[in-house]
N, C-alpha and C positions, 0 to 999 in steps of 0.2 A: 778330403775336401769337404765333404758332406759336415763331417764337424764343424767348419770355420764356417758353417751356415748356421749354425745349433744356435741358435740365443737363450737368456733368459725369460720371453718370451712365447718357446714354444707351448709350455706345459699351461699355460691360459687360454682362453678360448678369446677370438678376437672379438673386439669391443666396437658397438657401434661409433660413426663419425659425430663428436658436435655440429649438429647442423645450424644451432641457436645464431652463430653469424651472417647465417646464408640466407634467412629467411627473408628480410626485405630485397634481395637477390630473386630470389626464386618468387617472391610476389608479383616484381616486376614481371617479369620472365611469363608467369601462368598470364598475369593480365594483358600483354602483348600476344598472346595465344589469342587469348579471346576474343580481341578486340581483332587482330588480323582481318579478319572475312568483312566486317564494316566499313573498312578503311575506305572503300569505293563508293560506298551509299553514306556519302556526310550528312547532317542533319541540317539543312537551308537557316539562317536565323534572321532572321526579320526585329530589328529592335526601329522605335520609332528617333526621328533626331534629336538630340539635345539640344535646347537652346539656352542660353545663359542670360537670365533677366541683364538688360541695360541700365544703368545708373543713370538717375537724372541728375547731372551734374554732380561737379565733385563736394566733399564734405568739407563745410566749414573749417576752417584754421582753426585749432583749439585759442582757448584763452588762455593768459598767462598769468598767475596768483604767484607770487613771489614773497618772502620775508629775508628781509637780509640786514645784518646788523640791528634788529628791532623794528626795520622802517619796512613797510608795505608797498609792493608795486602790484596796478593790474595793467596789462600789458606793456609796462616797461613805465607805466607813470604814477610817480610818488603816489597816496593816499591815505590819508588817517585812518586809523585801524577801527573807528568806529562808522566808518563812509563805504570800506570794502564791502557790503553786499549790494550797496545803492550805486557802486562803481561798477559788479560785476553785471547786474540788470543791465546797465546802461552799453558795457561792453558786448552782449547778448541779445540786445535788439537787432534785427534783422537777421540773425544768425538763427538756421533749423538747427535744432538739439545739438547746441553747444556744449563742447566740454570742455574745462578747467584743468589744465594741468599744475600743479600744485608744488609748488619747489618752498623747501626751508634750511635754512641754514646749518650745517651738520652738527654742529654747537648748538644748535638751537634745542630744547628740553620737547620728548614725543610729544607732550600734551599742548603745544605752539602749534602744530601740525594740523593736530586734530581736531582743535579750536580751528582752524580756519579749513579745513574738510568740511566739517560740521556749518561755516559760514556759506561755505560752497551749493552744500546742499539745500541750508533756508532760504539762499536765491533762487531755489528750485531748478540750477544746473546738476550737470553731473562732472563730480570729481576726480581726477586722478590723482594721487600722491608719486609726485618719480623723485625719487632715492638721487643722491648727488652722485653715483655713478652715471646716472641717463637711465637704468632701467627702471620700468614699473614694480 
């Protein structure tokens, strides 16, 4: 019987375990050690409240700059494309820092776009260009 114990094994001397998976294990494990005896003496924390500024009212509706089939609209009405900056001033009176959301026709050539971006900004609003999916 003693044979059917005999391995290939015996004639080596035994090898230490890989402990290299255990170690985040055993970090845990020593740090719960440690920590044990504080568990009753918490550390009090005092933070002071947070308050979240209020908005004075809500933000202007943007404006609408449109080109479709060659023709100009600022918020939904016709304009000769040499009127559009003197349209969009006139749309952005009374409005705090208006913005232009900027739509062109997907057939329309990028530098149509950019030409009236570029109008946006010499009426001294701020632009947005949104892509005919709806995103920016």
């Amino acid at each position: 019987m003693a044979s059917r114990f005999a391995t290939k094994f015996d004639a080596r001397p035994l090898s230490t375990p890989n402990l290299a998976p255990m170690i985040g294990v055993l970090l845990a494990v020593f740090a719960g050690v440690v920590a044990w005896p504080k568990v009753d003496r918490a550390t009090p924390l005092m933070l002071p409240p947070a308050f979240a500024p209020v908005p004075q009212g809500l933000p202007s509706p943007p404006i609408y700059l449109s080109q479709h089939h060659g023709r100009h609209f600022v918020d939904g009405r016709g304009v000769p494309r040499d009127q559009v900056a003197e349209a969009l001033r006139r749309a952005a009176r009374g409005r705090e820092a208006a913005r232009v959301e900027v739509r062109v026709d997907p057939d329309a050539p990028y530098a149509e776009a950019f030409v009236l971006v570029r109008t946006v900004e010499d009426a001294g609003l701020r632009p947005r260009l949104v892509l005919e999916s709806g995103r920016p």
